[in-house]
N, C-alpha and C positions, 0 to 999 in steps of 0.2 A: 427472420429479420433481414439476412442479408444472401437468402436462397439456401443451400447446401452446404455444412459445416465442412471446414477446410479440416484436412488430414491433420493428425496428431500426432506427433512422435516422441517417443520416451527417449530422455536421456538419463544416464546415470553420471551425476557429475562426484569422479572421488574425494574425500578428505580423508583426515588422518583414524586409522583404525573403522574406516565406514564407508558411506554413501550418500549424497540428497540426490531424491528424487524431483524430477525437472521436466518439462513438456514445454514443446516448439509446435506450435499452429501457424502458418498462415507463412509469407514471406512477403519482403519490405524491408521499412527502415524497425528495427527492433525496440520493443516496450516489452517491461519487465513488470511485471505485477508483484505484487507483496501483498497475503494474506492477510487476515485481520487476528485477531485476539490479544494477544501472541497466546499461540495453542492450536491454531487450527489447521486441520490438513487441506488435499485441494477441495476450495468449494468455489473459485473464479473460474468455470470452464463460462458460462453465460458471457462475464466482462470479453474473453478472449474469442468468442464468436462475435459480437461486436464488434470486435478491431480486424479478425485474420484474413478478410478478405482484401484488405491494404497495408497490413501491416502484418512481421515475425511477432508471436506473442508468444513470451516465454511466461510458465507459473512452476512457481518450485512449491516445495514442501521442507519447513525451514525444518533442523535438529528436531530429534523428540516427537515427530509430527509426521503421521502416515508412515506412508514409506522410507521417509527417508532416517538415517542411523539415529537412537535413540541414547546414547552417550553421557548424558548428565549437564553438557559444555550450551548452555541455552542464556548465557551471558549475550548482551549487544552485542559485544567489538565481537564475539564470532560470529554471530549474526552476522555483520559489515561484512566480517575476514570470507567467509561465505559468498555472500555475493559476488565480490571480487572472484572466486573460485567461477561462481558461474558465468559471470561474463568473461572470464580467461576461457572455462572450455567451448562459448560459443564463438570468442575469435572476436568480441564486441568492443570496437576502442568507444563508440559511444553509443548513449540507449537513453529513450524514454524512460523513465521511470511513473510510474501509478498503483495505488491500490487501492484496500477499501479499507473503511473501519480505522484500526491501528498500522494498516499497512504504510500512509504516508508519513505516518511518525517516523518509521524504520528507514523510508528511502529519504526521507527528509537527512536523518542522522547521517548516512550512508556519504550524503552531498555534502554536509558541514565535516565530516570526521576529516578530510583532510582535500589540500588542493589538486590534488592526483585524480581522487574521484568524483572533484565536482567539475573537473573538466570532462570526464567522462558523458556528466547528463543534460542534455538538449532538453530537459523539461522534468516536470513533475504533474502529476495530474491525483489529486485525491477525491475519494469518492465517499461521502458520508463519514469523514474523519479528516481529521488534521488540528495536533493543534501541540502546547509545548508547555501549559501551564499546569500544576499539579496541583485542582484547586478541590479543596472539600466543599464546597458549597454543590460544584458539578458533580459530584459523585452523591451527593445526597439528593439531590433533584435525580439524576438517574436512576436511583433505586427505587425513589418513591414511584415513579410514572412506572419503573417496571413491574410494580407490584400493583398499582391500582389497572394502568393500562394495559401489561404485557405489551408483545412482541413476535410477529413472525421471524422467524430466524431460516437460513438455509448452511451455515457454519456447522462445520463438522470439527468433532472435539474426538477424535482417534489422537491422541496427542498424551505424552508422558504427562505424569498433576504438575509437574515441579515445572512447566516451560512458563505457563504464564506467571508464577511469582520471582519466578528468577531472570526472567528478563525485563520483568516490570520492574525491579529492585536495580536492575543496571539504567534500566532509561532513565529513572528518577534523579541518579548520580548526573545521569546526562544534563539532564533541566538543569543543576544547579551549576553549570560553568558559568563564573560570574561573564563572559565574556559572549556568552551563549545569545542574547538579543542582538547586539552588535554583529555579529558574524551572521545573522537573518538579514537584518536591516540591510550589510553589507551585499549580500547575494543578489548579483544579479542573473536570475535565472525564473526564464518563462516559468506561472506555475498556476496550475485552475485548478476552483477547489468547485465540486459538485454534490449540492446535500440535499437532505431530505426535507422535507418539511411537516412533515410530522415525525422524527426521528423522535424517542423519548429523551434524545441526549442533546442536553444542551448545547447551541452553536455558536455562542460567544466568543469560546478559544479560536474557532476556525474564520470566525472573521475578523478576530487581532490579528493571526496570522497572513490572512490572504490581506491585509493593508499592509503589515510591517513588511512584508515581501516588495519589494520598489517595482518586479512583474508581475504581480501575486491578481490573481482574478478569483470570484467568489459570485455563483449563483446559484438559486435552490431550485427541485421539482417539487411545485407544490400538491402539497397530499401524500407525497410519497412518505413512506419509511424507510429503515436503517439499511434494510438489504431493497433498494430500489429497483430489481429488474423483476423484483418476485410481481410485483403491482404496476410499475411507468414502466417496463421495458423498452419501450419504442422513441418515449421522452428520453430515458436516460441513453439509447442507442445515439440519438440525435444528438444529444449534450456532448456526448464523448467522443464520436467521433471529432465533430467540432473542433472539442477544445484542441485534439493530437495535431487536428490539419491546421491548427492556428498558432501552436506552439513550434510545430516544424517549419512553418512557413517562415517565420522570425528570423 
């Protein structure tokens, strides 16, 4: 896509009694990815050859997930505490933020959890996810198409059973901050959201979201599905560059 993969290097970034595992491609202004599930280990190397020839792309591997320390602690707020930890050891006063799936949920939180960190981010960019409602009607349309339609996947589940009910169980708490819409609405902060169009997951939430946002942008690749580079690589190459050169530009 963009010639010859830029070099990769591991970091080890510590916390308490452990490690996350963490990789730096490419150099530039820095964007941080965040995985999907919550559960999964690295499966965004693709996203990050996309950006590393303009840009540092960092992807970590949250608690409980691959390499990094497997500890029990796979609540949000250390999820946040986390990140925080990784942009301290790469020296990052500010960063892109992007991921896929569930990832924008996490950097979204990350932004809102307080004013320290949402001056931190020069953007958000979500990829076939984003959204804030915790609706049954969306989880019952998702099972059904996953069972009649299936799904190519490229997510990798090396990851502790207990990450995703324990972090889904704190983000839920999240949604209900009665003050939680107001503080979107309030956000002013560049934000593109890029989905699929044939995802089996409903995109309702992510286009409440990308209007309640006052910079919120929202466009589909049509045809595509949930992991979009397995099928559009080239479209979604083009989309995302885009959107990073158009939120930095801001």
């Amino acid at each position: 896509m963009n010639g010859a993969s830029a070099v990769e290097t591991v970091h080890w970034v510590e916390v308490p009694d452990g490690h996350l595992w963490t990789c730096s491609t490419g150099t530039g202004f820095p964007v941080l990815l965040f995985n999907g599930g919550p559960g999964c280990d690295d499966y965004l190397r693709p996203l990050a050859e996309m950006l590393s020839h303009s840009y540092q792309v960092i992807r970590f591997e949250a608690r409980g997930c691959g390499n990094s320390v497997w500890d029990g602690r796979y609540d949000m707020q250390t999820l946040l505490a986390d990140t925080d930890r990784i942009l301290d050891h790469y020296q990052l006063d500010r960063v892109l933020l992007a991921g896929h799936s569930f990832g924008p949920d996490v950097a979204l939180a990350w932004i809102l959890s307080n004013p320290d960190r949402a001056r931190r981010a020069a953007g958000l960019v979500g990829i076939a996810g984003g959204r804030i409602v915790n609706d049954r009607q969306w989880h019952e349309i998702y099972r059904q198409r996953l069972q009649t339609e299936g799904e190519a996947q490229s997510q990798n589940w090396n990851a502790d059973p207990a990450v995703n009910p324990d972090c889904m169980a704190s983000y839920r708490e999240m949604m209900q901050k009665p003050d939680l819409l107001r503080q979107i609405a309030d956000l002013y902060l560049p934000a593109h959201y890029i989905m699929a169009g044939n995802d089996i997951r409903p995109d309702w939430p992510t286009r409440q979201l990308a209007n309640l946002l006052p910079a919120g942008d929202y466009e589909v690749i049509a045809g595509a599905s949930h992991v979009i580079w397995l099928s559009h690589a080239e479209a979604l190459n083009r989309a995302l560059n885009q959107a990073v050169s158009r939120i930095l530009d801001q």
